[in-house]
DOLUMTI-461461 format. One record per residue (C-alpha): residue in one letter; x, y, z. Coordinates in nm, 2 decimals, decimal comma, always signed. Each point is the difference from the previous one (the first is absolute). Example, Ala and Ser with C-alpha at 12.3 -4.5 7.8 and 13.67 -1.06 7.14 Angstrom:
# DOLUMTI-461461
   nufi       xx       yy       zz
      a    +1,23    -0,45    +0,78
      s    +0,14    +0,34    -0,07
***
This chain:
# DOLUMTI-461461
   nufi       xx       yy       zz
      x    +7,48    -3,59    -4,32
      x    -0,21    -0,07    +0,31
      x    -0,29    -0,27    -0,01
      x    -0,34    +0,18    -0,06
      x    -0,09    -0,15    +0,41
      x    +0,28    +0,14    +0,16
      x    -0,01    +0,35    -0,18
      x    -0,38    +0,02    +0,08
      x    +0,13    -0,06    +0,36
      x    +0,25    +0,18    +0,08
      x    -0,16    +0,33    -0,20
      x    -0,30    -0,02    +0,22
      x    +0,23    -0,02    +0,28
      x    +0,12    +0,33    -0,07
      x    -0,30    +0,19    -0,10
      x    -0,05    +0,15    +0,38
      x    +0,34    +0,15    -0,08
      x    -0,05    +0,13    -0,32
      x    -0,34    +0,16    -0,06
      x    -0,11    +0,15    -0,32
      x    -0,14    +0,35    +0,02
      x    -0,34    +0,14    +0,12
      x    -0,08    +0,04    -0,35
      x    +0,04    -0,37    -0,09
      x    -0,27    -0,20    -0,09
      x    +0,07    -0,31    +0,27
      x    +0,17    -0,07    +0,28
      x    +0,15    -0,31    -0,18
      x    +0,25    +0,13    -0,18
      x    +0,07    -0,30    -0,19
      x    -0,34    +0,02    -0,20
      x    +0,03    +0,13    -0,37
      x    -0,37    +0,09    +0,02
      x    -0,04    +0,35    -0,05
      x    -0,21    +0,26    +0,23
      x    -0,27    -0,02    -0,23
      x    +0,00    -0,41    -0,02
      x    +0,16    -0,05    -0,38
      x    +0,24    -0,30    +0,03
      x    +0,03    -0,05    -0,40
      x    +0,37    -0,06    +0,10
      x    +0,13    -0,24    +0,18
      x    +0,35    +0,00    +0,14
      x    +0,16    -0,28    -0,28
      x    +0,15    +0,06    -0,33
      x    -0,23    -0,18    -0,23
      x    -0,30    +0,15    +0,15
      x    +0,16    +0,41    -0,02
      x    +0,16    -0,08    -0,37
      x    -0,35    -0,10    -0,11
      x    -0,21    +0,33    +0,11
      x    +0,27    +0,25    +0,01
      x    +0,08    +0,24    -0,34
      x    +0,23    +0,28    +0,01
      x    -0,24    +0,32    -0,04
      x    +0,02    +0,23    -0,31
      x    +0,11    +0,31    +0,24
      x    +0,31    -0,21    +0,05
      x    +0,05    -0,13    -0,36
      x    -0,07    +0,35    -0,12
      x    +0,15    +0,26    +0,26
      x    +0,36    -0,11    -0,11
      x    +0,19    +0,24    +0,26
      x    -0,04    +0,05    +0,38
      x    +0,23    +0,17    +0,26
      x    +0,16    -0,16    +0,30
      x    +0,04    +0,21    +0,28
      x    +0,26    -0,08    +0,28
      x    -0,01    +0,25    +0,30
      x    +0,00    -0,06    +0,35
      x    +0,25    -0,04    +0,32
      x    +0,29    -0,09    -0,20
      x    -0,03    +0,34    -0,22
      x    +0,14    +0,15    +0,31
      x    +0,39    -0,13    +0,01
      x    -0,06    +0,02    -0,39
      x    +0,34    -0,23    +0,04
      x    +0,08    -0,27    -0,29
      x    -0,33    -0,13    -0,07
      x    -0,31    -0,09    +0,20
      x    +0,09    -0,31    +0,12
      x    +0,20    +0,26    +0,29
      x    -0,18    -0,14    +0,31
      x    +0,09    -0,32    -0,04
      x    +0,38    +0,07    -0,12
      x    +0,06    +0,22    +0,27
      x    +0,00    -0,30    +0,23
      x    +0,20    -0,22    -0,18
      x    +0,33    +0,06    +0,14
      x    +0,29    +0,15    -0,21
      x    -0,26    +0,12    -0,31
      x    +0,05    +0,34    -0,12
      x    -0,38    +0,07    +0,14
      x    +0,15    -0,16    +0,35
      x    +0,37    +0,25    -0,01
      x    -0,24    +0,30    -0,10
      x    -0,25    -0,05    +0,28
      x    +0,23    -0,02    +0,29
      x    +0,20    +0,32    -0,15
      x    -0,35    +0,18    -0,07
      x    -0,21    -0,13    +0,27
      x    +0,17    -0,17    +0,27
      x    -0,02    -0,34    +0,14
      x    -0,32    -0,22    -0,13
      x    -0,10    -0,09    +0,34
      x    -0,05    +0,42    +0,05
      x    -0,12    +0,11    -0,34
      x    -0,18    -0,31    -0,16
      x    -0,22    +0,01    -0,30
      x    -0,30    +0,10    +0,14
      x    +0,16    +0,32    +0,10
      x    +0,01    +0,13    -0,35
      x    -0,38    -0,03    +0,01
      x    -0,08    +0,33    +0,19
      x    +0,28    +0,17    -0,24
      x    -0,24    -0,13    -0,33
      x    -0,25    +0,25    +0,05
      x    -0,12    +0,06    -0,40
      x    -0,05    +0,39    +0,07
      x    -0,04    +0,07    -0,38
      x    -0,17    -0,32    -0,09
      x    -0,28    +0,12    -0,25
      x    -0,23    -0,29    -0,14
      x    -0,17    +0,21    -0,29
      x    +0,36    +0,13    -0,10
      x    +0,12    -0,36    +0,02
      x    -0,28    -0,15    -0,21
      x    -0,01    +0,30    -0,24
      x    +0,37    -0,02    -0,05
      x    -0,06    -0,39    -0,11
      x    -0,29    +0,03    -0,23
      x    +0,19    +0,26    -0,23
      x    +0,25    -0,25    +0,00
      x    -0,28    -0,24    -0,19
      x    +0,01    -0,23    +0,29
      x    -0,37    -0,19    +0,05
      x    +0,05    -0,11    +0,33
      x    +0,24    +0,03    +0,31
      x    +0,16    -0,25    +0,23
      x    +0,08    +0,15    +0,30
      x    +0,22    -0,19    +0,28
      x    -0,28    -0,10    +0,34
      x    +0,29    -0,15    +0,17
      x    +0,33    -0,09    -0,07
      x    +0,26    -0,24    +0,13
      x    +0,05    +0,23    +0,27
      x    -0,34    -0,09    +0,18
      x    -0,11    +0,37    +0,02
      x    -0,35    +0,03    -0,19
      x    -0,09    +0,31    -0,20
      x    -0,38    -0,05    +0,08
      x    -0,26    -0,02    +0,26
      x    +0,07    -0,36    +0,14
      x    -0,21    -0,12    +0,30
      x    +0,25    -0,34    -0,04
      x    +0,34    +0,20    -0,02
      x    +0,05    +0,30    +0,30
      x    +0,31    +0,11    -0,18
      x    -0,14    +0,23    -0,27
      x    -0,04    +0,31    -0,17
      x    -0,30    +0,10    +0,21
      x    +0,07    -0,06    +0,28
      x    +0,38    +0,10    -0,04
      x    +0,26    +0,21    -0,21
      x    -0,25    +0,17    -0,23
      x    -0,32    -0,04    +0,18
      x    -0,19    -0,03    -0,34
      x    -0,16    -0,31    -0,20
      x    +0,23    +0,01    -0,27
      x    -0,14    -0,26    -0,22
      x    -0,33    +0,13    +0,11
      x    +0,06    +0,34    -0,17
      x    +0,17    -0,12    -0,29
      x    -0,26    -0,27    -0,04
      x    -0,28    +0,32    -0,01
      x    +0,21    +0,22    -0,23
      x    +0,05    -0,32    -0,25
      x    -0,36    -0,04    -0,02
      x    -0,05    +0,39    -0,07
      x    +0,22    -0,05    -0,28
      x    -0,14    -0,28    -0,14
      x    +0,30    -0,20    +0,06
      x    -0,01    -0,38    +0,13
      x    +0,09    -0,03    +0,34
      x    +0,27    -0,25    +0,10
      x    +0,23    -0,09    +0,32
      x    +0,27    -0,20    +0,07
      x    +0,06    -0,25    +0,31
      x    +0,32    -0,10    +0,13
      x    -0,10    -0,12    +0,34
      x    +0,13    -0,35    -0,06
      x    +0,37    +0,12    -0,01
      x    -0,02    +0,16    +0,32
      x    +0,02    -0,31    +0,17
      x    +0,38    -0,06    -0,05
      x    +0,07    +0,39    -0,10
      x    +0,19    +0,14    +0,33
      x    +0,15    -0,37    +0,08
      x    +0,36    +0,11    -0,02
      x    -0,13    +0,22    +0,33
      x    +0,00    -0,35    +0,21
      x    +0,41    -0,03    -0,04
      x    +0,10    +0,31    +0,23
      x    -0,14    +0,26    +0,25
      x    -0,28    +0,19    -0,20
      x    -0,38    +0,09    +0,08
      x    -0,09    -0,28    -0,23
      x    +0,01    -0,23    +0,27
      x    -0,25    +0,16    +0,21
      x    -0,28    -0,22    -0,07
      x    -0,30    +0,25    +0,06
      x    +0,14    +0,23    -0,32
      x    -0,24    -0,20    -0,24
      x    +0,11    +0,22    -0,28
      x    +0,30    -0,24    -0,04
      x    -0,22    -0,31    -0,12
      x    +0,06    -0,37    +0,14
      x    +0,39    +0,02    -0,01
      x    +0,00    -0,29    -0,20
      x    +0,38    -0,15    -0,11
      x    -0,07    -0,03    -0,38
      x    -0,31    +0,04    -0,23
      x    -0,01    -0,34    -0,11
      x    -0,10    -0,06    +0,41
      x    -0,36    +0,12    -0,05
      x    -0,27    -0,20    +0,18
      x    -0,39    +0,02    +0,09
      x    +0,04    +0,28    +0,19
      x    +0,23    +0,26    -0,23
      x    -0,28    -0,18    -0,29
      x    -0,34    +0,13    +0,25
      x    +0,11    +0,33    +0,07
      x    +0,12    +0,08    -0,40
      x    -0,39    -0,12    -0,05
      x    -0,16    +0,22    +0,26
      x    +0,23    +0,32    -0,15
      x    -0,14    -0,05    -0,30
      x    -0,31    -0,09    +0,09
      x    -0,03    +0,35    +0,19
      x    +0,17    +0,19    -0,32
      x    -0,27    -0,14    -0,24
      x    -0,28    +0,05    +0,25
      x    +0,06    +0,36    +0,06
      x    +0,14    +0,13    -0,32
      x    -0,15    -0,19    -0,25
      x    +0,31    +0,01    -0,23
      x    -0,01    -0,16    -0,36
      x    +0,38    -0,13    +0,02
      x    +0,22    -0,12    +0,29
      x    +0,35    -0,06    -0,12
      x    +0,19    -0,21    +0,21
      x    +0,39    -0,09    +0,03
      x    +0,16    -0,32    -0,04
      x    -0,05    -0,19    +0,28
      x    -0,38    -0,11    -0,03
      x    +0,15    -0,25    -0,25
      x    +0,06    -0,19    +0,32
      x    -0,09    -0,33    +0,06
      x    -0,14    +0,07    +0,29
      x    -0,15    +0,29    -0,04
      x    -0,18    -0,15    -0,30
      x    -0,32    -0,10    +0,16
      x    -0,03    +0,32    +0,20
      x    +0,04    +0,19    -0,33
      x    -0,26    -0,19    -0,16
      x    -0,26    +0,10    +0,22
      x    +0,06    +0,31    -0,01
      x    -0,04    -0,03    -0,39
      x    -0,30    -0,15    +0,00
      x    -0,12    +0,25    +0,27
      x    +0,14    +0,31    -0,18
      x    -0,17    -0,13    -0,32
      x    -0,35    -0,07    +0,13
      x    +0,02    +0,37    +0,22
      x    +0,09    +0,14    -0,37
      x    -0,33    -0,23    -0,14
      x    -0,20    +0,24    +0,27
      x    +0,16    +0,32    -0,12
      x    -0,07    -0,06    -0,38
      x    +0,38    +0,06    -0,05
      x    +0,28    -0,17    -0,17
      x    +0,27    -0,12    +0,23
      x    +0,39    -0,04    -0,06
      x    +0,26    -0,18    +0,18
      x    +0,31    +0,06    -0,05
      x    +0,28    -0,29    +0,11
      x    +0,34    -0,08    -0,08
      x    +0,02    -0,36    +0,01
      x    -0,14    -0,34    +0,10
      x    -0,37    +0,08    -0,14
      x    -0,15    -0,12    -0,32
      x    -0,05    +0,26    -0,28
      x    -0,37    -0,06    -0,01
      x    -0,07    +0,10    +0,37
      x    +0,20    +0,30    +0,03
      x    +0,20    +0,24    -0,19
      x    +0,39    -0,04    -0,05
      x    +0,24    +0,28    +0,09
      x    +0,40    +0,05    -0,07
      x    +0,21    +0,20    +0,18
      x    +0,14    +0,25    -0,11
      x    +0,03    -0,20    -0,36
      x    -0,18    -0,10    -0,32
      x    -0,10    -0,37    -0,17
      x    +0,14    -0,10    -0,34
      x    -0,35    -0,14    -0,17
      x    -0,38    +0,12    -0,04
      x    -0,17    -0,17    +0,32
      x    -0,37    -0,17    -0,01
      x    -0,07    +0,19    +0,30
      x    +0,01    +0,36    +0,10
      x    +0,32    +0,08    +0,21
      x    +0,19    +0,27    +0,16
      x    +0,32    +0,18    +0,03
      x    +0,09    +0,18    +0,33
      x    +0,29    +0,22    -0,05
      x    +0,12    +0,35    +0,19
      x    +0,09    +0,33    -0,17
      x    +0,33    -0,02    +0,25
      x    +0,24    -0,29    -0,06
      x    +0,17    -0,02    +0,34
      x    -0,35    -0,05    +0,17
      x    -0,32    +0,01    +0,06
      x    -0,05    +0,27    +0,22
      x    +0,09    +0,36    +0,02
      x    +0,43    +0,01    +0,11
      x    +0,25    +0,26    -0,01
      x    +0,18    -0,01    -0,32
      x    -0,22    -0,22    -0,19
      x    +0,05    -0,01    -0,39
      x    -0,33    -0,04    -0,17
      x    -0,05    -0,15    -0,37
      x    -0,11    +0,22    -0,30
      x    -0,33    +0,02    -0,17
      x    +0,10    -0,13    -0,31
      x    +0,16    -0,31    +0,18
      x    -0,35    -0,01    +0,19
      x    -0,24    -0,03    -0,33
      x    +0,23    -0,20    -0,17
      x    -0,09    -0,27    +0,28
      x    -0,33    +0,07    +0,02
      x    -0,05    -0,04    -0,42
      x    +0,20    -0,36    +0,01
      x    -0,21    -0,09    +0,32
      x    -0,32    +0,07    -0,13
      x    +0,06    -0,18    -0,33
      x    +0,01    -0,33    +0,20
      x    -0,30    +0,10    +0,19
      x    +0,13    +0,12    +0,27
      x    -0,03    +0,35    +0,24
      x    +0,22    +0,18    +0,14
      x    +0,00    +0,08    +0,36
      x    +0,25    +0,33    +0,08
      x    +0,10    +0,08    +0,31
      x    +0,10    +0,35    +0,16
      x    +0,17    +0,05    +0,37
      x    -0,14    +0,29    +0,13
      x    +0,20    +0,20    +0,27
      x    -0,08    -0,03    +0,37
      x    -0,18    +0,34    +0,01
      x    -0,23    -0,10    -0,28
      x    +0,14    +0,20    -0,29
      x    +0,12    -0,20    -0,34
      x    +0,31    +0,08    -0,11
      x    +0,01    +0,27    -0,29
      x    +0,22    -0,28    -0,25
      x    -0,28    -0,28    +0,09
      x    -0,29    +0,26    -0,10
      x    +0,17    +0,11    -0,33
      x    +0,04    -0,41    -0,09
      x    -0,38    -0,09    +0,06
      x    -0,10    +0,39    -0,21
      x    +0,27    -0,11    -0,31
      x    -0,16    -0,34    -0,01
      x    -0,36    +0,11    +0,02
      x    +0,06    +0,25    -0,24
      x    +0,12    -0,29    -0,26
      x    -0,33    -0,19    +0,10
      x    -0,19    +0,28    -0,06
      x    +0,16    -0,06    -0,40
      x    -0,04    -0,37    +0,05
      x    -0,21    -0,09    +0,27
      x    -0,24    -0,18    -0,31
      x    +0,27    -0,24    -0,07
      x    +0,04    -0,06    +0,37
      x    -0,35    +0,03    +0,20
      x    -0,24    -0,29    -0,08
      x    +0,23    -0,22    -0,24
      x    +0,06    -0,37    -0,06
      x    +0,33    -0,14    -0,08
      x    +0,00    -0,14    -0,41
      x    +0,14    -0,31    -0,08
      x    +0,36    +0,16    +0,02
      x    +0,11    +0,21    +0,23
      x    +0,24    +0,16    -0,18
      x    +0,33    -0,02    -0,21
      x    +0,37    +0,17    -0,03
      x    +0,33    -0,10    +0,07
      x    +0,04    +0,17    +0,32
      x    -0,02    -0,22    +0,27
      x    -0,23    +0,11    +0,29
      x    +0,06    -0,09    +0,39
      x    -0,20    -0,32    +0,12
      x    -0,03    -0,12    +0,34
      x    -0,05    +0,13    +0,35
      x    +0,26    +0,26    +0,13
      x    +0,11    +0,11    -0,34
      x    -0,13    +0,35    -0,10
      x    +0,23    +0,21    +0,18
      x    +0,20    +0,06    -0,37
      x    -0,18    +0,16    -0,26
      x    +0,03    -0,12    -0,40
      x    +0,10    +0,14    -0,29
      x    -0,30    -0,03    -0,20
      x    +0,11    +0,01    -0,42
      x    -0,36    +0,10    -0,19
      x    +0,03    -0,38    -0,11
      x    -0,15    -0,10    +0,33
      x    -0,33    +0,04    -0,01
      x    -0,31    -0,13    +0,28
      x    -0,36    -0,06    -0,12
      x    -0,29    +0,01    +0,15
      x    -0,34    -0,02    -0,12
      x    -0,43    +0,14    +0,00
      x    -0,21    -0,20    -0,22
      x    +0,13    -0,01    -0,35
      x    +0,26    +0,28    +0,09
      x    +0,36    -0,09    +0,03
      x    +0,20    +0,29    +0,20
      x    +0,39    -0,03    -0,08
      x    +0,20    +0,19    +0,25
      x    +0,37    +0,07    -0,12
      x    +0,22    +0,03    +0,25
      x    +0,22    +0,29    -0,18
      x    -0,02    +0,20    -0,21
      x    +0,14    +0,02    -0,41
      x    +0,05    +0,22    -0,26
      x    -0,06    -0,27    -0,25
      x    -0,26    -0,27    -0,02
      x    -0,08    -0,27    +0,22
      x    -0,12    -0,38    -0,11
      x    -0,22    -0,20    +0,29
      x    +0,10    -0,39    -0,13
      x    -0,26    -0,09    +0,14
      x    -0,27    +0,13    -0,27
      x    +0,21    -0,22    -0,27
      x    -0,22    -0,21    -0,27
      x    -0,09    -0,27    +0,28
      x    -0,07    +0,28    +0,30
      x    -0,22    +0,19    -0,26
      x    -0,17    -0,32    -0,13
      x    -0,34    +0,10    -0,12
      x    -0,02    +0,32    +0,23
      x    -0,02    +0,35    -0,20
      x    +0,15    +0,30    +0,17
      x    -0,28    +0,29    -0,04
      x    +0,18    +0,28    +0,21
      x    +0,34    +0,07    +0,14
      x    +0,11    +0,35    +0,23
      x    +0,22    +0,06    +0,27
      x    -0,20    +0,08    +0,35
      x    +0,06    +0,38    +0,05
      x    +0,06    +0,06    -0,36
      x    -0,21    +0,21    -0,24
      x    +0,28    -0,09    -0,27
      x    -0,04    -0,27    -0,28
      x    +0,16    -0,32    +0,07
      x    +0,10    -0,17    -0,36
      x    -0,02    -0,35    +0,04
      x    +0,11    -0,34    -0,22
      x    -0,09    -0,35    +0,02
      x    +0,23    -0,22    -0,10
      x    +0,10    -0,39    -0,01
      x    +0,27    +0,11    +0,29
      x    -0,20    +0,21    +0,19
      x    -0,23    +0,33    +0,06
      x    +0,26    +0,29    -0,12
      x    -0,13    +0,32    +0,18
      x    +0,13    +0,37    -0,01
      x    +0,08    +0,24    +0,36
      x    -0,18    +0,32    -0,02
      x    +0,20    +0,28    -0,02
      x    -0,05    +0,11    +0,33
      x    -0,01    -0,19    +0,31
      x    -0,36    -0,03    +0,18
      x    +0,17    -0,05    +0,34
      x    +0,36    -0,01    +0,19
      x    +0,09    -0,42    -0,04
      x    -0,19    -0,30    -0,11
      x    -0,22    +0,03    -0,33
      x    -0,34    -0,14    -0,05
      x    -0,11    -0,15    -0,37
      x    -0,36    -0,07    -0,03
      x    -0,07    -0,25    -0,22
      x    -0,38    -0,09    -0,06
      x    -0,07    -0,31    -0,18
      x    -0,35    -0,15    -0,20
      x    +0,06    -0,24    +0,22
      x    +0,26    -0,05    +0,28
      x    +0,33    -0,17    -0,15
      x    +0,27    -0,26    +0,15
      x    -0,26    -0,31    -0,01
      x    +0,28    -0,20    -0,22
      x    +0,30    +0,09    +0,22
      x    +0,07    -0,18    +0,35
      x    -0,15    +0,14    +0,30
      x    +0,30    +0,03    +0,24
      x    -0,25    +0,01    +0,31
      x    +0,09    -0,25    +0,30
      x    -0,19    -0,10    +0,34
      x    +0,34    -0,03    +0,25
      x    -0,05    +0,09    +0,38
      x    +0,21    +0,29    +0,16
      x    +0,30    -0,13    +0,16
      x    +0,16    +0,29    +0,23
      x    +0,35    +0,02    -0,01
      x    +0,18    +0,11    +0,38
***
C-alpha cells in the first residue's frame, strides 16, 4: 500500500481530471465530510467499526432482488461478462461475434448500445412483480463492468440517458421502490471497468481508440490499480450516493484491493456520515478485504457453514449459467430457492436474488413464476423469515448442505430430519425441510436443549390443524398435519416460557469473507 504522503499527492494531482458531480458537496473529492458538514466517520477502520451498526431494515428485511440489465442483455450470449470475452481472442463470445457481427474494429461494444433500447421497460410492473415475490428491497445494477451507466451520470457520458434507452433507469426504479415501500439499493461495478475490455489492446479492435471512454483505463490486470483507477471509483460513487440516495451499494470483488483500500474508506466514511444526514440506515455490501464490523459480507453465489456475529448476505441468480438475461438459460426452482434462503437466514444472513431481464425490458415468463412460487411460500412463512434472529443452533439433520462461494448451482435432497431454526423472542420456528407421514424429533430440544424452558404452544404456520407434541429426554417428538399448509418446507412454531438452548453451545463465529475466484 502507498504511504499516506504520496497517496494524498498524487490523488490531488488528479482531481482536475476527475471531478465529482454538480450535486457533490465539495470540490475536494477526497473529503468524507458530507454536504451537510457530518464527519462522524473518518476514513480508518477503528474509527467506522466503532460508530457503524448494521440497521434493523437490513437485519430484518431478509430477502432483496438483484437486478442485472443493461448493454450486455443485448447479445444475451454466455453470460454477462460478453463485452469483455468478445475481445479476448479465440473465446466462444470472440468466434460468435465475428460470425454475428463482423470484425471488432467495425462493430465494437458500444454498437450494441443503440440496439438496448428497453421499449417495454415498466418500473411499476418491475417493482410490483418483486414485492409479491416478498422481496423488501431491490438491488438494481448502476453500472457494470461494461462501463455503460444505467443512470443520470454527469461523471460517465456513456449512459442510459443519454444513450440506448434514453431513461434514468435507476431513477425510476428508485421511485417505484419507494412507492412500494421497498428499500432502495444499487450496485457499483465501476472499479472493474478499468481492466474489463483489456484483451481489446492485443489486435485491431475499437478498443484502442482512446477517445471511446466507455472501455475504462485498459489496464493489463486488476491487481495493476493505482491512484487514479482508486479517484475515479470514489467520484462514481460519490455521484451515485449524492443523487440517489440509496440505502445499499453492493460492490464486486476488487475493492478488497490494497490499493484501492484507502479510496474505499473514504467513501465509507462519506457514505456513512451522508446516511447520518438522511436519518437512514446504510449497508455496504463487499466481498473481501474489509472487516466485518465496518461493512456487510457477501458470497457469491454460495452459503457459510456457522451462525455469524454479524449480519451477512447471500447474492445468488435464479439462472445458473449467468447473471443476466441469455438465450437458453436454465433457471433454478423455487423450492431449491427457499431452501437457501431458510439455511441462510438461520446464520443471519439475507439473501440477495438476482433476475436478468431481457433487452427490451420484459422478465422472462419462468423467472416471474420463480419469484410468485417463492412469495407465495413466504406469504405461509414469511413470520419465520421477516424480522428473525438466528438461536444458538442453526439447525440439525444429516444432510449435508453446500458451503462456500460458487456452490449453489445443485440443489439438495432435503430428508424431514434436516431441519433450520430461527427465532422471535421466546418463539423457536423449526422449518423441516420435507415433508413425512410420520413424526419428526428436533434433537435439539433434548433434556439439556430444554433445560428449564417449558413449551406453552406448538402449531404449524398455515395450519388450522392440531399439532400433538412430546418432550422427551431425546428430543421434542412432533406430529405433520394431515394436510400440507404449503408446496415445500414446513414451519413448526414452538413458543417457549422462556426461550430455550441457553445450556447447548452457541455455534456462532466472527470470520471475514474470503471470496473465492
Amino acid at each position: 500500500m502507498k504511504k499516506k504522503a504520496v497517496f494524498i499527492l498524487s490523488a490531488l494531482a488528479l482531481l482536475s481530471s476527475c471531478k465529482p458531480s454538480a450535486s457533490s458537496s465539495s470540490d475536494d473529492i477526497l473529503s468524507v465530510t458530507s454536504p451537510e458538514g457530518t464527519a462522524v466517520f473518518q476514513d480508518n477502520w477503528e474509527n467506522i467499526g466503532a460508530n457503524y451498526q448494521c440497521p434493523d431494515w437490513f437485519t430484518d428485511a431478509k430477502f432483496g432482488i438483484f437486478i442485472h440489465w443493461g448493454v450486455y442483455s443485448v447479445p444475451a450470449f454466455k453470460n454477462e461478462w460478453y463485452a469483455r470475452s468478445m475481445y479476448v481472442q479465440g473465446s466462444d463470445e470472440y468466434k460468435h461475434h465475428l460470425e454475428k457481427y463482423g470484425k471488432h474494429t467495425d462493430f465494437g461494444y458500444k454498437d450494441f448500445i443503440p440496439l438496448f433500447k428497453a421499449e417495454k421497460f415498466d418500473a411499476h410492473e418491475w417493482v410490483s412483480l418483486f414485492k409479491e415475490a416478498g422481496a423488501k428491497y431491490i438491488v438494481p445494477v448502476a453500472e457494470h463492468h461494461d462501463g455503460f451507466a444505467m443512470y443520470d451520470s454527469d461523471l460517465n457520458p456513456w449512459n442510459a440517458v443519454k444513450m440506448g434507452p434514453k431513461k434514468d433507469i435507476i431513477g425510476l426504479l428508485k421511485t417505484e421502490a419507494e412507492k412500494a415501500g421497498l428499500v432502495f439499493g444499487l450496485s457499483s461495478h465501476r472499479l472493474e471497468n478499468a481492466w474489463f475490455y483489456n484483451g481489446g489492446m492485443l489486435f485491431p479492435s475499437d478498443v484502442q481508440d482512446s477517445t471511446l471512454s466507455i472501455y475504462g483505463f485498459r489496464l493489463p490486470e486488476s491487481d495493476k490499480y493505482n491512484d487514479e483507477v482508486g479517484l475515479d471509483l470514489l467520484a462514481h460513487t460519490k455521484e451515485l450516493v449524492d443523487k440517489y440516495q440509496p440505502q445499499l451499494i453492493w460492490f464486486d470483488w476488487t475493492v478488497g484491493n490494497e490499493v484501492i483500500r484507502p479510496y474505499f474508506n473514504k467513501f465509507m466514511a462519506y457514505y456513512y456520515n451522508c446516511a447520518l444526514d438522511w436519518g437512514k440506515g446504510v449497508v455496504v455490501n463487499t466481498k473481501e478485504g474489509y472487516p466485518t464490523n465496518v461493512q456487510i459480507g457477501d458470497v457469491e453465489r454460495g452459503k457459510l457453514d456457522k451462525i455469524r456475529k454479524y449480519p451477512w448476505q447471500t447474492d445468488t441468480s435464479v439462472g445458473k449459467k449467468a447473471w443476466a438475461y441469455i438465450d437458453g438459460e436454465e433457471n433454478k426452482t423455487p423450492d431449491q430457492i427457499v431452501h437457501d434462503l431458510i439455511d441462510i437466514v438461520s446464520k443471519n444472513g439475507n439473501l440477495l436474488l438476482n433476475i436478468g431481464p431481457r433487452a427490451d425490458g420484459t422478465i422472462t415468463e419462468e423467472q416471474k413464476n420463480v419469484l410468485l412460487a417463492i412469495g407465495g411460500w413466504l406469504k405461509v412463512n414469511g413470520e419465520a423469515i421477516y424480522g428473525s434472529r438466528p438461536w444458538v443452533r442453526s439447525g440439525e439433520g444429516s444432510t449435508k448442505s453446500t458451503s462456500g462461494s460458487f456452490s449453489d448451482n445443485t440443489a439438495v435432497a432435503y430428508t424431514a430430519q434436516d431441519i433450520r431454526f430461527t427465532t422471535k423472542g421466546n418463539t423457536l420456528y423449526a422449518i423441516v425441510l420435507n415433508w413425512s407421514d410420520k413424526d419428526v424429533l428436533i434433537h435439539s430440544l433434548d433434556k439439556t436443549g430444554l433445560g428449564d424452558s417449558k413449551i406453552s404452544a406448538v402449531s404449524m404456520l398455515g395450519s388450522d390443524e392440531k399439532i400433538s407434541w412430546q418432550a422427551t429426554d431425546k428430543g421434542l417428538k412432533l406430529s405433520f398435519p394431515e394436510s400440507k399448509p404449503c408446496a415445500f418446507a414446513y414451519t413448526f412454531k414452538i413458543t417457549f416460557d422462556k426461550m430455550a438452548g441457553s445450556q447447548l453451545e452457541n455455534e456462532m463465529v466472527d470470520v471475514p469473507m474470503v471470496h473465492a475466484d
